[in-house]
C-alpha positions as CSV (number, residue, x, y, z in Angstrom):
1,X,-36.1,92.1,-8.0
2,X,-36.0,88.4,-9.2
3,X,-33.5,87.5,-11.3
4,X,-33.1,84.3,-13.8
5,X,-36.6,82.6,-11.9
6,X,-36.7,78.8,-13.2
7,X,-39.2,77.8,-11.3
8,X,-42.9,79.3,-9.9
9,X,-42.1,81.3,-6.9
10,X,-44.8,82.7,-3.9
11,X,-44.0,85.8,-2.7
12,X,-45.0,88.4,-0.3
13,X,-44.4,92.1,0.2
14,X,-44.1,93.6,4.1
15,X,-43.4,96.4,5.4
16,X,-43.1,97.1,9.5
17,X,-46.8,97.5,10.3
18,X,-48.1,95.7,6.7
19,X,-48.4,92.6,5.1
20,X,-49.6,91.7,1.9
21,X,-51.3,88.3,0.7
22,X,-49.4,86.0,-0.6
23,X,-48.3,86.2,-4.6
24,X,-47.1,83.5,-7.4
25,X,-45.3,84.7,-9.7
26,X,-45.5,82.2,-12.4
27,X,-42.9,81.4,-15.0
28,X,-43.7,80.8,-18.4
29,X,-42.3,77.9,-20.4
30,X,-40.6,79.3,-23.5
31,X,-40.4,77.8,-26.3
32,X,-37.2,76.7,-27.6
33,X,-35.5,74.3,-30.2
34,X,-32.7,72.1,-28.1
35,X,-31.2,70.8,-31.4
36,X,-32.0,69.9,-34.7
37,X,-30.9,67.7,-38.1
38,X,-30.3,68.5,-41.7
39,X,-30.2,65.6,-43.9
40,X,-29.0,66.5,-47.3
41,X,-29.8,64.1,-50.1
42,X,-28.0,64.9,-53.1
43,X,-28.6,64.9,-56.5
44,X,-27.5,61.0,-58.4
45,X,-25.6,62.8,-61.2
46,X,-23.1,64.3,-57.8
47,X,-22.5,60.3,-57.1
48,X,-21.8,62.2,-53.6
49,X,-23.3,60.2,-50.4
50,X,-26.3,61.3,-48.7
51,X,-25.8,62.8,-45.0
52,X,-27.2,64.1,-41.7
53,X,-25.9,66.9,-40.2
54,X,-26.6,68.1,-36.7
55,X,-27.0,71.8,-35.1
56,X,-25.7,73.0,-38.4
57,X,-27.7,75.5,-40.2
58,X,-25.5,77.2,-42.7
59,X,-25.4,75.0,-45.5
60,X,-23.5,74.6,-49.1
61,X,-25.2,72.1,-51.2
62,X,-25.0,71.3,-54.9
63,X,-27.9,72.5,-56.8
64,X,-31.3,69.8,-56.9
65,X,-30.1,68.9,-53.3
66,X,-33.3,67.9,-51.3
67,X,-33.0,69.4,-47.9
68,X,-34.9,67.6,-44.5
69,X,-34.7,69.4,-41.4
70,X,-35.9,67.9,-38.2
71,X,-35.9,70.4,-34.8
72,X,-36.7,69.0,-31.1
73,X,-38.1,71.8,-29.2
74,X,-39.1,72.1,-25.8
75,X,-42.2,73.7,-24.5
76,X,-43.4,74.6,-28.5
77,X,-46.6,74.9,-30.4
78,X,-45.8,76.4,-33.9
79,X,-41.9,76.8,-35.3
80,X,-41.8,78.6,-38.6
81,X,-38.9,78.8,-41.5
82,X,-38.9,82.2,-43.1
83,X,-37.0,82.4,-46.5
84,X,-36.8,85.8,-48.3
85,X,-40.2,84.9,-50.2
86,X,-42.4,83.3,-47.7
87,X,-43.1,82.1,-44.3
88,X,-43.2,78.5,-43.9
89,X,-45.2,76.8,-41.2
90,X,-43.7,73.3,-40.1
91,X,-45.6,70.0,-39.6
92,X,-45.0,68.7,-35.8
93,X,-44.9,64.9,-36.4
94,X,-45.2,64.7,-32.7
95,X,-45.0,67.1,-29.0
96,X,-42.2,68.2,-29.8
97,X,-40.4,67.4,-33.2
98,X,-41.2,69.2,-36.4
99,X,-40.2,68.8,-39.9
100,X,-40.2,70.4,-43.3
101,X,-38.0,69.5,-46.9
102,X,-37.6,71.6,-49.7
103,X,-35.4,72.0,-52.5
104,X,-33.7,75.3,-53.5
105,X,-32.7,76.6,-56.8
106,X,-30.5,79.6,-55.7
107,X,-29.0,80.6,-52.2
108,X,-31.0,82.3,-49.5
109,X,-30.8,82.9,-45.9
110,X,-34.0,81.6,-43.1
111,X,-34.7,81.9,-39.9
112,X,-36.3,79.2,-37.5
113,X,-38.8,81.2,-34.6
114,X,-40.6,79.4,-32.5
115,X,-44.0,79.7,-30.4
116,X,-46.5,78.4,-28.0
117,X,-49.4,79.8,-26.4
118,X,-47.5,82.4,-23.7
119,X,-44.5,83.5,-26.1
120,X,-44.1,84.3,-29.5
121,X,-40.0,84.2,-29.5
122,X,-38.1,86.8,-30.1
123,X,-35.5,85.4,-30.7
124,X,-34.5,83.6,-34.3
125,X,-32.1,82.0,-35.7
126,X,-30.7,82.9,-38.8
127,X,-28.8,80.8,-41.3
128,X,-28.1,80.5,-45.2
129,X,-28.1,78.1,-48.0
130,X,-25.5,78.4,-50.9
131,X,-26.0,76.5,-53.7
132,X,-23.1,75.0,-56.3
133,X,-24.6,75.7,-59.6
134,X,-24.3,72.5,-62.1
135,X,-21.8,73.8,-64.6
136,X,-22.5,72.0,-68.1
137,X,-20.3,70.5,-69.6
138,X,-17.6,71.6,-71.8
139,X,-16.8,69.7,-75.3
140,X,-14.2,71.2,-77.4
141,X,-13.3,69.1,-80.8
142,X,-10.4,70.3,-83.0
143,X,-10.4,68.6,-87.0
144,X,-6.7,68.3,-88.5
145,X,-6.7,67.0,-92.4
146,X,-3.8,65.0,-92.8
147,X,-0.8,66.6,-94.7
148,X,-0.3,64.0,-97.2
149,X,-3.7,62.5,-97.6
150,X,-6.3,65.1,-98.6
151,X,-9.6,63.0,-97.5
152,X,-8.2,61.8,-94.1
153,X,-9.1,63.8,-90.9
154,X,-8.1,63.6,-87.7
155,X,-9.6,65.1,-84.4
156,X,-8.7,66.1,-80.9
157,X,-11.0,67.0,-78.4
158,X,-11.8,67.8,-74.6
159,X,-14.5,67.2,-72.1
160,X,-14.7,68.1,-68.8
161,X,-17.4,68.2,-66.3
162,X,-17.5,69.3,-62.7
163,X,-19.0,66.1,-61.9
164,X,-17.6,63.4,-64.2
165,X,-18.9,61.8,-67.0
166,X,-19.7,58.4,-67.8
167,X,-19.8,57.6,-71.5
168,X,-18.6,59.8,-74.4
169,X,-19.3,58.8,-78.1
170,X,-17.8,60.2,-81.1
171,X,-20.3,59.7,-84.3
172,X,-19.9,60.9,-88.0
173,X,-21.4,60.6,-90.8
174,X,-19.8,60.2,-94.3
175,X,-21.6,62.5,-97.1
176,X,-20.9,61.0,-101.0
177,X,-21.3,63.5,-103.2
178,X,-17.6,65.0,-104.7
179,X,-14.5,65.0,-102.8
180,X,-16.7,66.0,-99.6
181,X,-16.2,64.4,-96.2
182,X,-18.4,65.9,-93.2
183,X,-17.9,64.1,-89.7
């Protein structure tokens, strides 16, 4: 029995009148990612600041963000994203880093697998994306006619965005024609 090899080993079998040739037993690199980064560039309208995040899959992003992930890897030939409607195979800018951005319109989960020419791996990592929908905005105008004065309105309103807003105008237009005002 050899347990957790690291390294080639030679080995031999014998009994008390046998002995065999010697053996390798040769140990297979696997392929593996050692870390990776996520840099999330968000949308202007968020005004949030663009960042890199390291070794952290599971993500919660407002909707439009552009996600770039870069993975080192050790001893790998292919590493693949799989969403829930497709298999994506990752450029390797060089031996052993490889990249791939995309931009998602609703949450999913992925996996990263890796491969090289002696292993495919097993083993995957799973993660998810949640996105923060854009809520639109929300305008709400009330019109009062003053109690004394029959042709004088007044109005009261609300906005409200989940992100701000930067200018809000307030145009009417006066229609002659009778005792008719429209705003």
């Amino acid at each position: 029995r050899f347990n957790k090899l690291q390294n080639n080993i030679l080995f031999q079998i014998t009994t008390d009148d046998f002995r065999t040739r010697e053996y390798e037993l040769a140990v297979l690199p696997r392929p593996i990612v050692l870390n990776f980064e996520v840099e999330l560039i968000y949308p202007r309208y968020t005004r949030k600041t663009n960042e890199v995040l390291e070794n952290t899959g599971d993500l919660i992003v407002p909707y439009g963000t552009l996600i770039q992930w870069k993975f080192y890897t050790r001893d790998t030939r292919e590493l693949q994203l799989r969403f829930k409607d497709k298999t994506q195979k990752l450029e390797q800018k060089n031996n052993n880093t490889f990249t791939y951005a995309g931009s998602f319109r609703e949450g999913q989960t992925y996996s990263i697998t890796t491969y090289n020419e002696y292993l495919k791996n097993q083993d995957s990592l799973s993660y998810a994306i949640n996105i923060i929908p854009d809520i639109y905005p929300l305008i709400t105008v009330e019109e009062f006619k003053d109690s004394v004065y029959d042709k004088r309105l007044y109005f009261k309103g609300m906005v409200k965005d989940d992100y701000g807003f930067k200018k809000l105008s307030f145009n009417y237009k006066i229609l002659r024609g009778g005792d008719s005002l429209t705003p």
